[in-house]
HTML snippet that shows the backbone in 3Dmol.js (N, CA, C, O; Angstrom):
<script src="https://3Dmol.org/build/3Dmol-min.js"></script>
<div id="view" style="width:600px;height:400px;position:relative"></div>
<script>
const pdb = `
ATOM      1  N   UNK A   1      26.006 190.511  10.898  1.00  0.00           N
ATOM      2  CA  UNK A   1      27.374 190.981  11.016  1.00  0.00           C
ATOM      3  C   UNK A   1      27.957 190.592  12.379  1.00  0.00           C
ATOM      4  O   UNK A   1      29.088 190.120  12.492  1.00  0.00           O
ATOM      5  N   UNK A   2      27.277 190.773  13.221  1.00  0.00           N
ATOM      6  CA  UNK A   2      27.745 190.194  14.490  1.00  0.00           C
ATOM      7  C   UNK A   2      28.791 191.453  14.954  1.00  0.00           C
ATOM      8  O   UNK A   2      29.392 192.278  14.265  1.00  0.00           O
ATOM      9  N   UNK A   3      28.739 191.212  16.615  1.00  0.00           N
ATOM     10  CA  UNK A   3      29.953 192.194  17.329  1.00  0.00           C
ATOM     11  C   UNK A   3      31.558 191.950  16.724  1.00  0.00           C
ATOM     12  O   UNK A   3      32.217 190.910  16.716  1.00  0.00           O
ATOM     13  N   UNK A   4      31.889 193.228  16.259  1.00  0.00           N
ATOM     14  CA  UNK A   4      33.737 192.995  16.609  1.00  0.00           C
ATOM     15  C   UNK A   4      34.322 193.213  17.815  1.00  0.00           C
ATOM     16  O   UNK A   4      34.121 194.127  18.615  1.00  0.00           O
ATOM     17  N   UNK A   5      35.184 192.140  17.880  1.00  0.00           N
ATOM     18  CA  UNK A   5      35.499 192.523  19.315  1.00  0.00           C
ATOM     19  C   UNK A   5      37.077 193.115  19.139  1.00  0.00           C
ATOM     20  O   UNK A   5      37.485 194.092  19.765  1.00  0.00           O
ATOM     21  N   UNK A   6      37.546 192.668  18.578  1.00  0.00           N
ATOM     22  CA  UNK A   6      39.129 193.238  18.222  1.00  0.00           C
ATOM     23  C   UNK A   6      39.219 193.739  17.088  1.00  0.00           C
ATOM     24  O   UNK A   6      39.228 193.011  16.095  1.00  0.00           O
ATOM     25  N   UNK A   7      39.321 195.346  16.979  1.00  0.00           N
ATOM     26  CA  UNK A   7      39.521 195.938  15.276  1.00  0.00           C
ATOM     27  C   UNK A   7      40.978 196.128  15.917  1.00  0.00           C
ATOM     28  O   UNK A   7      41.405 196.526  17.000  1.00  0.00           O
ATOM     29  N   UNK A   8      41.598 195.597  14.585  1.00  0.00           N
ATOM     30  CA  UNK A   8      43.745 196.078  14.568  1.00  0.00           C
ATOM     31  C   UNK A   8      43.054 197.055  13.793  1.00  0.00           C
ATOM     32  O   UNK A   8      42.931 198.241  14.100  1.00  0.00           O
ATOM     33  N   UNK A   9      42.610 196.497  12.777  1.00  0.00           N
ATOM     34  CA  UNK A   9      42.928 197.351  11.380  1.00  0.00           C
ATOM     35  C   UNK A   9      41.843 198.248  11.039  1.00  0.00           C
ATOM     36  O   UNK A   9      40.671 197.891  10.919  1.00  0.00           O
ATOM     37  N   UNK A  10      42.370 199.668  10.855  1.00  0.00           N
ATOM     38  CA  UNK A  10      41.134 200.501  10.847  1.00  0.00           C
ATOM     39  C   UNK A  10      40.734 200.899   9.262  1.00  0.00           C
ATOM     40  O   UNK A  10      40.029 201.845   8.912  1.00  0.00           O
ATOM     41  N   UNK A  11      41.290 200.055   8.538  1.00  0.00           N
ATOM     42  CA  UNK A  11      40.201 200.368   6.941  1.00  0.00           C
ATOM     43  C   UNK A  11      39.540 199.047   7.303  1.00  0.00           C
ATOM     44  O   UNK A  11      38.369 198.904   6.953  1.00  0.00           O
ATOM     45  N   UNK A  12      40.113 198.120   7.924  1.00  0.00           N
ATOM     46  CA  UNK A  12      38.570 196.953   7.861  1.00  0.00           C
ATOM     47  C   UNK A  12      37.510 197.711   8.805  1.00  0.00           C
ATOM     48  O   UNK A  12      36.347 197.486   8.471  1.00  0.00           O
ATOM     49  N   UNK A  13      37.608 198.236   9.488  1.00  0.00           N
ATOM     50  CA  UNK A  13      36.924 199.138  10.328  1.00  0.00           C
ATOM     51  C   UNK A  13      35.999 199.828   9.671  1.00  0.00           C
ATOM     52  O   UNK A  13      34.801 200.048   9.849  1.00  0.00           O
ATOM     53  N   UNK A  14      36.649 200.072   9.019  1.00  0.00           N
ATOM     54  CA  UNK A  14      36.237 201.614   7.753  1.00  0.00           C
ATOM     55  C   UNK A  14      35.131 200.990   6.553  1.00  0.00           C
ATOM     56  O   UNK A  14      34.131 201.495   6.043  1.00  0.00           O
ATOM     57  N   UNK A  15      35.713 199.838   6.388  1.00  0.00           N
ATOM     58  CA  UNK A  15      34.658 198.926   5.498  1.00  0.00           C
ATOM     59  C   UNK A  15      33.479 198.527   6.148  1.00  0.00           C
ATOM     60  O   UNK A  15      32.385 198.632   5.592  1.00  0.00           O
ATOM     61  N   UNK A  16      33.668 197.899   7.734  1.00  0.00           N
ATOM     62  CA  UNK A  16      32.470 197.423   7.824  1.00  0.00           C
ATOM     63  C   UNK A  16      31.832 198.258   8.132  1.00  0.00           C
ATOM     64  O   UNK A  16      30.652 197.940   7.990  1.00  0.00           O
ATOM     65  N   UNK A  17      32.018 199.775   8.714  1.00  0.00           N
ATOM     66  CA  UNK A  17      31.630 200.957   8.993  1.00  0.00           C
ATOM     67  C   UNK A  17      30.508 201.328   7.656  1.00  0.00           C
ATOM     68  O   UNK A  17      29.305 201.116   7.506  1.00  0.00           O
ATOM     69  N   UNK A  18      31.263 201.796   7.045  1.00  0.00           N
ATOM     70  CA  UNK A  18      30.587 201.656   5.560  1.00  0.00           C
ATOM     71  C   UNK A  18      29.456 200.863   5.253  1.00  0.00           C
ATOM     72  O   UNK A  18      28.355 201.411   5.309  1.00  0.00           O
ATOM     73  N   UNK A  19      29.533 199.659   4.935  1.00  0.00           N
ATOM     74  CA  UNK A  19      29.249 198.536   4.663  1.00  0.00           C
ATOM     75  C   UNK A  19      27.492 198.769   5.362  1.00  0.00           C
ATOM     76  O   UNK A  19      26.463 198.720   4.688  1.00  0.00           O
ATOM     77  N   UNK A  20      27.600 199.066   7.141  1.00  0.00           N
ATOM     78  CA  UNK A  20      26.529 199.202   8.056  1.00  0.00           C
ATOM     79  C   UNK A  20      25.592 200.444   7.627  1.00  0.00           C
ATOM     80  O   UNK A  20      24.369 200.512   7.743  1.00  0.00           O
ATOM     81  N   UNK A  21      26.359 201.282   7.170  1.00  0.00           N
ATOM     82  CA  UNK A  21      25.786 202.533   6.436  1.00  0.00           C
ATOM     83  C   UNK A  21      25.076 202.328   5.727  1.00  0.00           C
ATOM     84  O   UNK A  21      23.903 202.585   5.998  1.00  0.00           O
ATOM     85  N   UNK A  22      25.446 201.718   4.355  1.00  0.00           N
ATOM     86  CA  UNK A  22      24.752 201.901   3.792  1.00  0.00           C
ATOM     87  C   UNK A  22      23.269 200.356   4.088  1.00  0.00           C
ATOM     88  O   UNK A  22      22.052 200.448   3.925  1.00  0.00           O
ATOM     89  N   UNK A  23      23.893 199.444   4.430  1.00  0.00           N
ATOM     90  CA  UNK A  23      22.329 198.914   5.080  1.00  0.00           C
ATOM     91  C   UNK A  23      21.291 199.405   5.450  1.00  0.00           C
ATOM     92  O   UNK A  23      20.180 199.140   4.990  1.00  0.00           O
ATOM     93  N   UNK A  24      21.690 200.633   6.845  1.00  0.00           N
ATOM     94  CA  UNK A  24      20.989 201.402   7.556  1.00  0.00           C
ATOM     95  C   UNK A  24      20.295 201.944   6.579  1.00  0.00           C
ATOM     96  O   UNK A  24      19.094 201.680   6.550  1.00  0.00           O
ATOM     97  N   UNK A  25      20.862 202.833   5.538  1.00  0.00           N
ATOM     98  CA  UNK A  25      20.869 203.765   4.581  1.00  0.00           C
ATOM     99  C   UNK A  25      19.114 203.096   4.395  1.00  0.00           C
ATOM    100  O   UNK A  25      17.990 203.330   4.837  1.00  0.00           O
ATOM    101  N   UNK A  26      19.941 201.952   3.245  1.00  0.00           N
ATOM    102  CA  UNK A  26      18.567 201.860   2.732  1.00  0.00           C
ATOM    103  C   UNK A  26      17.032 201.238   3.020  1.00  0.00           C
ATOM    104  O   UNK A  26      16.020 200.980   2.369  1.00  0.00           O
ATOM    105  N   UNK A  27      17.732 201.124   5.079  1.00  0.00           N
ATOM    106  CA  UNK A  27      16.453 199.787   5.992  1.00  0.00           C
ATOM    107  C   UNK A  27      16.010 201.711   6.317  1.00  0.00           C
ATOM    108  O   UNK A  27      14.896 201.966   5.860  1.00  0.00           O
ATOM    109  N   UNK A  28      16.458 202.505   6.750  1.00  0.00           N
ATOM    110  CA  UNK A  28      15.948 203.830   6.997  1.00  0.00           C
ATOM    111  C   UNK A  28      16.553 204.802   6.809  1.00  0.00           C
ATOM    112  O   UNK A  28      17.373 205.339   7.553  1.00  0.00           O
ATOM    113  N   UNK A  29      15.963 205.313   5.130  1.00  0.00           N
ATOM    114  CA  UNK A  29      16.357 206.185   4.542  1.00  0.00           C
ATOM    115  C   UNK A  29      17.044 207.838   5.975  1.00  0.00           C
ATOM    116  O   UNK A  29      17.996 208.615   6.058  1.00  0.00           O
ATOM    117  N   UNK A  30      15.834 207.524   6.716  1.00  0.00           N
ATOM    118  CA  UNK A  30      15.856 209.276   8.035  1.00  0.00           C
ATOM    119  C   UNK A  30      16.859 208.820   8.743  1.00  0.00           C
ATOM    120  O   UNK A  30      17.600 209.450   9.497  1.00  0.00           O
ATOM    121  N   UNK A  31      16.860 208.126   8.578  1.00  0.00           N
ATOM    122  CA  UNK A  31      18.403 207.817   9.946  1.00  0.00           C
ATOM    123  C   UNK A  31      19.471 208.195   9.363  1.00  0.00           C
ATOM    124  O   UNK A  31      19.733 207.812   8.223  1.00  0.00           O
ATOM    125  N   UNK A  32      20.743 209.505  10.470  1.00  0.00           N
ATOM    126  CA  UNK A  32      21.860 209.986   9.844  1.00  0.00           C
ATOM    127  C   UNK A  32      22.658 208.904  10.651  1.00  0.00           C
ATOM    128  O   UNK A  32      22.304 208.592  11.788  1.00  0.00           O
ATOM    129  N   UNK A  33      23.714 208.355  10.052  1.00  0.00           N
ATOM    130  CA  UNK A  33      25.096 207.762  10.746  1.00  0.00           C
ATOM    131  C   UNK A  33      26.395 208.922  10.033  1.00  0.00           C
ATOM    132  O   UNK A  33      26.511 209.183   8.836  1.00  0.00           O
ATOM    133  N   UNK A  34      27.318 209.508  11.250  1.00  0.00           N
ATOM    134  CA  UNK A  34      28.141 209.747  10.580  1.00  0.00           C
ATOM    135  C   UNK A  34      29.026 208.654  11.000  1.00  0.00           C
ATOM    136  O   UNK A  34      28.787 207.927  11.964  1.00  0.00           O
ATOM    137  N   UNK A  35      30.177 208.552  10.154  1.00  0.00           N
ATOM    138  CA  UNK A  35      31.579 207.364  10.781  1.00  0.00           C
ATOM    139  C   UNK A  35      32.735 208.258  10.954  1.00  0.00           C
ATOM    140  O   UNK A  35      33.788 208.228  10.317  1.00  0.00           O
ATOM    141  N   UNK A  36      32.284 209.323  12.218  1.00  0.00           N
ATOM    142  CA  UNK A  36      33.400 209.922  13.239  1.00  0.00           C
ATOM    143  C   UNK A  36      32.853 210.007  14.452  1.00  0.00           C
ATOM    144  O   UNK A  36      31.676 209.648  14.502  1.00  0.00           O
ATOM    145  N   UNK A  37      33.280 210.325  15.320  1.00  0.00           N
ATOM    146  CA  UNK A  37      32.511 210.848  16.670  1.00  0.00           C
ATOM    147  C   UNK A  37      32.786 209.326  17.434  1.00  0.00           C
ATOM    148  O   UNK A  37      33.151 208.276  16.905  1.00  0.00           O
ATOM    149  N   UNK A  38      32.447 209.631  18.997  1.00  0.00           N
ATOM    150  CA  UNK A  38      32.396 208.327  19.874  1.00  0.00           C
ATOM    151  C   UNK A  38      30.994 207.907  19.792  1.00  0.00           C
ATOM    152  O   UNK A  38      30.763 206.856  20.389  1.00  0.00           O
ATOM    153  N   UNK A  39      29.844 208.546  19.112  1.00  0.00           N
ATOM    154  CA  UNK A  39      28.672 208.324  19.670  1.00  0.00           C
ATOM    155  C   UNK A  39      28.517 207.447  18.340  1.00  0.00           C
ATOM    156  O   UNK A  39      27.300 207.300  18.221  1.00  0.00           O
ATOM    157  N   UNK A  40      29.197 206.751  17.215  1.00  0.00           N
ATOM    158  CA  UNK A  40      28.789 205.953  16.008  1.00  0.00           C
ATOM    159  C   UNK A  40      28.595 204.795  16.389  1.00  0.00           C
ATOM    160  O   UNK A  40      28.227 204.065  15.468  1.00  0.00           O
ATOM    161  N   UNK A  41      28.723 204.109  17.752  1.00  0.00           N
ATOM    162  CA  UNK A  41      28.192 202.772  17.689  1.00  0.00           C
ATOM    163  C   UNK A  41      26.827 202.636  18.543  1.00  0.00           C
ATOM    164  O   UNK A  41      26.289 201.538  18.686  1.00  0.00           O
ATOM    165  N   UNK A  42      26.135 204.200  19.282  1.00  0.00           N
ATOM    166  CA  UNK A  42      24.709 204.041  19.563  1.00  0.00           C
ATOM    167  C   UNK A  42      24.145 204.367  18.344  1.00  0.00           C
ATOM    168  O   UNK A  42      22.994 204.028  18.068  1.00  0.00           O
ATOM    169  N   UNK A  43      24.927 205.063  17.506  1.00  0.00           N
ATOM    170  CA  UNK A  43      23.967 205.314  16.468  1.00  0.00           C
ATOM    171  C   UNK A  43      23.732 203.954  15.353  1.00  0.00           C
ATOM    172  O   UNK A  43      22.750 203.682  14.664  1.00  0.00           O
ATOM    173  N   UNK A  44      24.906 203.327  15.478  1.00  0.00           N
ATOM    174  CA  UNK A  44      24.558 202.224  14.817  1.00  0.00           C
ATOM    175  C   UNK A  44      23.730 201.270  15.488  1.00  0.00           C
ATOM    176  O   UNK A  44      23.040 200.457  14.874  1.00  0.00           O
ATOM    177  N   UNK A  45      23.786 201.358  16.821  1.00  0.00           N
ATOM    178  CA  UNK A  45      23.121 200.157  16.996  1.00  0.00           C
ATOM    179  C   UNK A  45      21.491 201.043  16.842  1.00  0.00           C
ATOM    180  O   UNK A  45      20.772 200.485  16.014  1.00  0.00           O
ATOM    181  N   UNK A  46      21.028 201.941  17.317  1.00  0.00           N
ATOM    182  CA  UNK A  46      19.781 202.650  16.917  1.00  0.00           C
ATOM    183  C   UNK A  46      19.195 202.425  15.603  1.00  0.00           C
ATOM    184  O   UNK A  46      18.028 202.140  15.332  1.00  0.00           O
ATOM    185  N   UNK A  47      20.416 202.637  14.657  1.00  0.00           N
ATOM    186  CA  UNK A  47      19.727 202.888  13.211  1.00  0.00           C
ATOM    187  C   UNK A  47      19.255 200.899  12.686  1.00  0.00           C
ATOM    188  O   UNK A  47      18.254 200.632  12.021  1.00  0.00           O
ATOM    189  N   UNK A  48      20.183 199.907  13.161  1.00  0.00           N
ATOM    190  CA  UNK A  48      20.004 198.659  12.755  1.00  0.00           C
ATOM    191  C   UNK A  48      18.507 198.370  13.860  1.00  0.00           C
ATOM    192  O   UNK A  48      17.438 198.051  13.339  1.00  0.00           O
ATOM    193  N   UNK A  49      18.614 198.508  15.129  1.00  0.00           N
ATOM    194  CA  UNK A  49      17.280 198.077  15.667  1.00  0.00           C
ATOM    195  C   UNK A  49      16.020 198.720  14.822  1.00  0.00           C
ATOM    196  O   UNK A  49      15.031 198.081  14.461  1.00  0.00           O
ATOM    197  N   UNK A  50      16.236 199.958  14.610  1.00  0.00           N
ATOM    198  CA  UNK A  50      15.223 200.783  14.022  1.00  0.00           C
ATOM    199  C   UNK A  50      14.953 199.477  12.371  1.00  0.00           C
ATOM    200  O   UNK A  50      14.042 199.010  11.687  1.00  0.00           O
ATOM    201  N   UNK A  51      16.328 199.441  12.485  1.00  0.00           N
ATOM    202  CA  UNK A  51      15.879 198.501  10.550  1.00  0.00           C
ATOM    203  C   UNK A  51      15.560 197.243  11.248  1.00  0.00           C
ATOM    204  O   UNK A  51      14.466 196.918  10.786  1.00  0.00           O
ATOM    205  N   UNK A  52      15.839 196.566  11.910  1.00  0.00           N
ATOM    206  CA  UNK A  52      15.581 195.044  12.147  1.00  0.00           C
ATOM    207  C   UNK A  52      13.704 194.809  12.134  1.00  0.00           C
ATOM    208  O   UNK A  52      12.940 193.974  11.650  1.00  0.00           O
ATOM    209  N   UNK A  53      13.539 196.261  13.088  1.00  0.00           N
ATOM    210  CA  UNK A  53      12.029 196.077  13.529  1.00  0.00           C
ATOM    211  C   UNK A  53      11.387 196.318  12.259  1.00  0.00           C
ATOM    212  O   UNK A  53      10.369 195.651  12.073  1.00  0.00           O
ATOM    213  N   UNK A  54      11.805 197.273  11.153  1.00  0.00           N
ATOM    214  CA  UNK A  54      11.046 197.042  10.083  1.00  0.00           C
ATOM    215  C   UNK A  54      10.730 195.851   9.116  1.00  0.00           C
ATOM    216  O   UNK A  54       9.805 195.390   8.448  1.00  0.00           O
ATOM    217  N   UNK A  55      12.428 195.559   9.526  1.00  0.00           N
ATOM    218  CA  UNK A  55      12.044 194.140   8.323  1.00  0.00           C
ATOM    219  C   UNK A  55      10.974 192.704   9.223  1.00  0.00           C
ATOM    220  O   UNK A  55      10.501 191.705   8.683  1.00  0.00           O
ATOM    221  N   UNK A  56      10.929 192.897   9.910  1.00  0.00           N
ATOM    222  CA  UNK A  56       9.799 192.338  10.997  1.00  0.00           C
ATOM    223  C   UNK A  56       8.976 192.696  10.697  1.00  0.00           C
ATOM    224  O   UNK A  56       8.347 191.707  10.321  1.00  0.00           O
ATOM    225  N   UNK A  57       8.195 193.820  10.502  1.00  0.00           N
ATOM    226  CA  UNK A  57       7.281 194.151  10.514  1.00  0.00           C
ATOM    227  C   UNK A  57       6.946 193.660   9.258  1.00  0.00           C
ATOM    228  O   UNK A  57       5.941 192.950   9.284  1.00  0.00           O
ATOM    229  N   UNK A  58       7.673 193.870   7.715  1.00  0.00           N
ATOM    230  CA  UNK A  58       6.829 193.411   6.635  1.00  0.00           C
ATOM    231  C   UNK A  58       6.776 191.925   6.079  1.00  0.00           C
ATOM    232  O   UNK A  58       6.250 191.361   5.119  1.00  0.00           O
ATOM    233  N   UNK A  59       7.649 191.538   7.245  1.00  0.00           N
ATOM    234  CA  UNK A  59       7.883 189.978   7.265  1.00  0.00           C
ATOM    235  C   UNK A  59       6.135 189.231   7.402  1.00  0.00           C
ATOM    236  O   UNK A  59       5.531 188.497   6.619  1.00  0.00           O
ATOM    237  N   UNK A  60       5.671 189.900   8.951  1.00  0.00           N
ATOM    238  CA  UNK A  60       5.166 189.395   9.990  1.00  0.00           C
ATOM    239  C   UNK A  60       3.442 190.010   9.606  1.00  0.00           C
ATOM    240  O   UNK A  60       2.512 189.762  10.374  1.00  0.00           O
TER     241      UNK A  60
END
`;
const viewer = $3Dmol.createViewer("view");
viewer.addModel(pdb, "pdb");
viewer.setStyle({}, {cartoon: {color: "spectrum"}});
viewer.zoomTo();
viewer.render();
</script>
């Protein structure tokens, strides 16, 4: 997905918001994301490192 650097529009926001969710969702079921708060982009980036390292792991 790569960084956004300029959101105008906040349902594309809302989509890719989404979109990261449910990835997370199903790379780690325990991981909560909500999509309010200022703290949703450590949590995203937490919940995707947390998934990246798994899919590594059953890669590797």
């Amino acid at each position: 997905m790569g960084t956004v650097t300029r959101l105008t529009n906040k349902k594309r926001l809302r989509l890719i918001i989404q979109r990261t969710m449910r990835e997370a969702k199903k790379a780690d079921p325990d991981c909560m994301v909500y999509d309010t708060g200022p703290l949703i982009e450590e949590a995203f980036r937490q919940c995707r490192g947390r998934a990246e390292k798994r899919t590594k792991q059953k890669k590797g």
